[in-house]
C-alpha positions as CSV (number, residue, x, y, z in Angstrom):
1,X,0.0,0.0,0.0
2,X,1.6,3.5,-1.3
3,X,2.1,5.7,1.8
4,X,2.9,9.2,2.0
5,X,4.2,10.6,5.5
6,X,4.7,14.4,6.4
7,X,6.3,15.7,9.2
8,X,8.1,18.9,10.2
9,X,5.4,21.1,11.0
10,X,4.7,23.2,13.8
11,X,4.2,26.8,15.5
12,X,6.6,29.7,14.9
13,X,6.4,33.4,15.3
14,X,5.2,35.3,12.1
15,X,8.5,35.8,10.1
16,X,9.7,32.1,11.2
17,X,10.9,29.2,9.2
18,X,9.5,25.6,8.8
19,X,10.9,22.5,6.5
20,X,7.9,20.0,6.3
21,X,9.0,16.8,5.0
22,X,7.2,14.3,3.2
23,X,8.4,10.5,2.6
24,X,6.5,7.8,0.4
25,X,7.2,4.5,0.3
26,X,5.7,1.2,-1.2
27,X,6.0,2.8,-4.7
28,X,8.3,3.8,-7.0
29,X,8.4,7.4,-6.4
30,X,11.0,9.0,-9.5
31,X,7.8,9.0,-11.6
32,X,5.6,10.9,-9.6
33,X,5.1,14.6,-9.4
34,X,4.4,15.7,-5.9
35,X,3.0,18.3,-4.6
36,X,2.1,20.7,-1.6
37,X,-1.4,21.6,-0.5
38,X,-3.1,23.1,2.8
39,X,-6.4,23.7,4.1
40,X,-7.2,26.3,6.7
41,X,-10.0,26.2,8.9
42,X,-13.2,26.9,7.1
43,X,-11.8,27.6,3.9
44,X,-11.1,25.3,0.5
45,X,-8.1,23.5,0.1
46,X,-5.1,25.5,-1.9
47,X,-2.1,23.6,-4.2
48,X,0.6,25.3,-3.1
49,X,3.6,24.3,-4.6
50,X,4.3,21.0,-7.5
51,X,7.7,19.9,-8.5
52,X,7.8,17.4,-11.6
53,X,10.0,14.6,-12.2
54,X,12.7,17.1,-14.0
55,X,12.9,19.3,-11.2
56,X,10.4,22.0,-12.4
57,X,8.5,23.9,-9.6
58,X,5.4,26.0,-9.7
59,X,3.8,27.9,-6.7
60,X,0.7,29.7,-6.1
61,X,1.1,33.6,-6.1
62,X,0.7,33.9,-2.4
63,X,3.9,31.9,-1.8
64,X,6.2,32.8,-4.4
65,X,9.5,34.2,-3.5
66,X,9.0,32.6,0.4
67,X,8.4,28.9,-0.2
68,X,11.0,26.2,-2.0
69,X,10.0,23.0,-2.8
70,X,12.3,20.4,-3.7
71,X,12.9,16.5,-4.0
72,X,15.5,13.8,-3.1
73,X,14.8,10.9,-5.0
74,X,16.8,9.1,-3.5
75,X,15.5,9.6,0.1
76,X,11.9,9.3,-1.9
77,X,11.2,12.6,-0.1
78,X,9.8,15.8,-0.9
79,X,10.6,18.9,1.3
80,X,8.8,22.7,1.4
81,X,11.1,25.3,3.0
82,X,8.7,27.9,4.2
83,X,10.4,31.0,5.3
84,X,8.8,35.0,6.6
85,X,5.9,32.6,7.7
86,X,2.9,34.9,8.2
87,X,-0.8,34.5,9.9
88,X,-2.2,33.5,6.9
89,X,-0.2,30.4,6.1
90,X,-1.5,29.0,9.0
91,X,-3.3,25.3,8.1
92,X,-2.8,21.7,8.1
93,X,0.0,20.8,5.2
94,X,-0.6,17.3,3.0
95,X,1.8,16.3,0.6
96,X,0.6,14.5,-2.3
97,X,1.7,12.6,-5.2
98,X,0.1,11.4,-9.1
99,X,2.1,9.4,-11.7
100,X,3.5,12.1,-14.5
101,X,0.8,10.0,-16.8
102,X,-2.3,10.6,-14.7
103,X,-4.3,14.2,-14.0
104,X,-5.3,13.8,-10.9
105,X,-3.0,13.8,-7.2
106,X,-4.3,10.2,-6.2
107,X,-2.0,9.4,-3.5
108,X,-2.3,11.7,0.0
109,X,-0.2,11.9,3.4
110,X,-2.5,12.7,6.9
111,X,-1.1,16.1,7.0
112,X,0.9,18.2,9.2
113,X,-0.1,21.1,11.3
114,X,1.8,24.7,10.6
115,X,0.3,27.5,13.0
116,X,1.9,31.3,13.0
117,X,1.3,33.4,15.2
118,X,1.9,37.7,15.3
Protein backbone atom coordinates (compact mmCIF):
# COMPACT_ATOMS: atom_id res chain seq x y z
CA UNK A 1 0.00 0.00 0.00
CA UNK A 2 1.64 3.45 -1.26
CA UNK A 3 2.11 5.72 1.78
CA UNK A 4 2.87 9.21 2.00
CA UNK A 5 4.23 10.61 5.54
CA UNK A 6 4.66 14.40 6.37
CA UNK A 7 6.28 15.68 9.25
CA UNK A 8 8.10 18.90 10.16
CA UNK A 9 5.43 21.11 10.95
CA UNK A 10 4.68 23.17 13.84
CA UNK A 11 4.20 26.78 15.54
CA UNK A 12 6.55 29.66 14.92
CA UNK A 13 6.42 33.36 15.26
CA UNK A 14 5.20 35.28 12.10
CA UNK A 15 8.50 35.76 10.06
CA UNK A 16 9.67 32.14 11.19
CA UNK A 17 10.87 29.18 9.21
CA UNK A 18 9.54 25.56 8.83
CA UNK A 19 10.89 22.55 6.48
CA UNK A 20 7.88 19.96 6.31
CA UNK A 21 8.97 16.78 5.03
CA UNK A 22 7.22 14.25 3.21
CA UNK A 23 8.39 10.47 2.64
CA UNK A 24 6.53 7.80 0.43
CA UNK A 25 7.21 4.55 0.27
CA UNK A 26 5.70 1.16 -1.20
CA UNK A 27 5.98 2.78 -4.67
CA UNK A 28 8.34 3.83 -7.01
CA UNK A 29 8.36 7.38 -6.39
CA UNK A 30 11.01 8.95 -9.52
CA UNK A 31 7.75 9.00 -11.64
CA UNK A 32 5.59 10.85 -9.59
CA UNK A 33 5.06 14.64 -9.41
CA UNK A 34 4.42 15.69 -5.90
CA UNK A 35 3.01 18.31 -4.59
CA UNK A 36 2.11 20.65 -1.56
CA UNK A 37 -1.42 21.62 -0.45
CA UNK A 38 -3.08 23.12 2.76
CA UNK A 39 -6.38 23.75 4.10
CA UNK A 40 -7.18 26.33 6.71
CA UNK A 41 -10.05 26.15 8.94
CA UNK A 42 -13.22 26.95 7.06
CA UNK A 43 -11.85 27.65 3.93
CA UNK A 44 -11.05 25.27 0.46
CA UNK A 45 -8.11 23.46 0.06
CA UNK A 46 -5.07 25.55 -1.89
CA UNK A 47 -2.11 23.59 -4.16
CA UNK A 48 0.61 25.30 -3.11
CA UNK A 49 3.62 24.28 -4.58
CA UNK A 50 4.33 21.05 -7.54
CA UNK A 51 7.69 19.93 -8.54
CA UNK A 52 7.77 17.39 -11.63
CA UNK A 53 9.97 14.64 -12.15
CA UNK A 54 12.66 17.07 -14.00
CA UNK A 55 12.85 19.31 -11.24
CA UNK A 56 10.44 21.96 -12.39
CA UNK A 57 8.47 23.86 -9.59
CA UNK A 58 5.37 25.99 -9.70
CA UNK A 59 3.81 27.89 -6.70
CA UNK A 60 0.69 29.70 -6.15
CA UNK A 61 1.07 33.59 -6.11
CA UNK A 62 0.70 33.95 -2.41
CA UNK A 63 3.88 31.88 -1.77
CA UNK A 64 6.15 32.78 -4.41
CA UNK A 65 9.53 34.21 -3.50
CA UNK A 66 8.99 32.63 0.44
CA UNK A 67 8.37 28.89 -0.20
CA UNK A 68 10.96 26.16 -2.00
CA UNK A 69 10.04 22.98 -2.85
CA UNK A 70 12.25 20.42 -3.69
CA UNK A 71 12.86 16.51 -4.01
CA UNK A 72 15.50 13.84 -3.13
CA UNK A 73 14.82 10.88 -5.03
CA UNK A 74 16.82 9.09 -3.52
CA UNK A 75 15.50 9.60 0.12
CA UNK A 76 11.88 9.32 -1.91
CA UNK A 77 11.21 12.58 -0.06
CA UNK A 78 9.83 15.81 -0.88
CA UNK A 79 10.60 18.90 1.30
CA UNK A 80 8.80 22.66 1.40
CA UNK A 81 11.09 25.32 3.02
CA UNK A 82 8.72 27.93 4.18
CA UNK A 83 10.39 31.01 5.30
CA UNK A 84 8.83 34.97 6.60
CA UNK A 85 5.89 32.55 7.73
CA UNK A 86 2.90 34.94 8.15
CA UNK A 87 -0.76 34.46 9.87
CA UNK A 88 -2.23 33.48 6.92
CA UNK A 89 -0.16 30.36 6.12
CA UNK A 90 -1.54 29.04 9.04
CA UNK A 91 -3.26 25.33 8.11
CA UNK A 92 -2.77 21.65 8.07
CA UNK A 93 0.02 20.76 5.25
CA UNK A 94 -0.59 17.29 2.96
CA UNK A 95 1.84 16.27 0.62
CA UNK A 96 0.58 14.47 -2.32
CA UNK A 97 1.67 12.61 -5.22
CA UNK A 98 0.11 11.36 -9.14
CA UNK A 99 2.08 9.43 -11.74
CA UNK A 100 3.49 12.14 -14.46
CA UNK A 101 0.79 10.04 -16.76
CA UNK A 102 -2.28 10.57 -14.70
CA UNK A 103 -4.28 14.23 -14.04
CA UNK A 104 -5.35 13.78 -10.88
CA UNK A 105 -2.96 13.80 -7.18
CA UNK A 106 -4.32 10.20 -6.15
CA UNK A 107 -2.01 9.37 -3.46
CA UNK A 108 -2.29 11.67 0.02
CA UNK A 109 -0.21 11.89 3.39
CA UNK A 110 -2.46 12.72 6.93
CA UNK A 111 -1.08 16.11 6.97
CA UNK A 112 0.95 18.23 9.16
CA UNK A 113 -0.14 21.15 11.33
CA UNK A 114 1.79 24.68 10.62
CA UNK A 115 0.27 27.46 12.95
CA UNK A 116 1.93 31.26 13.00
CA UNK A 117 1.29 33.38 15.16
CA UNK A 118 1.92 37.68 15.35
Amino acid sequence: QAQLVESGGGSVQSGGSLRPSCVASDFTYSPYYMAWFRQATGKERERVATIDTRGTTTYTDSVKGRFTISRDDAKNTVYLQMNSLQPEDTAMYYCAARHWSSGEYNYWGQGTQVTVSS
